[in-house]
N, C-alpha and C positions, 0 to 999 in steps of 0.2 A: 364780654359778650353784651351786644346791645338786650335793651331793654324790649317787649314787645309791647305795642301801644296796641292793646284788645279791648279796652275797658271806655264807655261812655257812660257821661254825667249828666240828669234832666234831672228838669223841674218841672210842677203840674202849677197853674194858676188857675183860676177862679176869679174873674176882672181883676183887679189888683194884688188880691190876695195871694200868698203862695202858700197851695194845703199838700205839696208832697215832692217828694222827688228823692233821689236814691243815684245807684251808680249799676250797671249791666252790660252785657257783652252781645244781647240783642235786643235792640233800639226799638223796633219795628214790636217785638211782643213786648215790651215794656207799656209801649203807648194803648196796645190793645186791652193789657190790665189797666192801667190807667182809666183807661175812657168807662172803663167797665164801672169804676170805683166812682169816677168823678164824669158822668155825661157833658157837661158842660164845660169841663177845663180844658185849658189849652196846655199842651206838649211841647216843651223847649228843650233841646239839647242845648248843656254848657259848655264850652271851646270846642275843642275838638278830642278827640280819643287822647287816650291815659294811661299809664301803666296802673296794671290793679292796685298793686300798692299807693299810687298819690290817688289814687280815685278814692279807697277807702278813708284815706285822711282827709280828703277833702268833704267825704261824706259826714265825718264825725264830727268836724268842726263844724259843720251846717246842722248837724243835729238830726241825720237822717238815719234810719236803723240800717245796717248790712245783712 
């Protein structure tokens, strides 16, 4: 059975800096907490959608809580 690819990965910056980012299945209220936390930062998605499972690992290896 394929896998389903439901899961996106961002990152918040701050000019260079990067103060946050995580992994979610809706992008658009991801960015609305975001902006919330961080007024100023900029919203990047990373590649493209993911199955939950490499997204989580991807997130833990970057050091981002789930």
């Amino acid at each position: 059975m394929k896998k389903l690819l439901t899961t996106f990965r961002y990152v918040i910056r701050l000019g260079p800096t990067y103060v946050g980012g995580g992994i979610t299945d809706d992008l658009t209220r991801s960015k609305v907490e975001g902006k919330a936390r961080w007024p100023t930062g900029r919203f990047f998605q990373v590649g493209e959608r993911t199955t939950e499972e490499d997204a989580r690992a991807w997130a833990a290896k970057n050091g981002f809580t789930v």
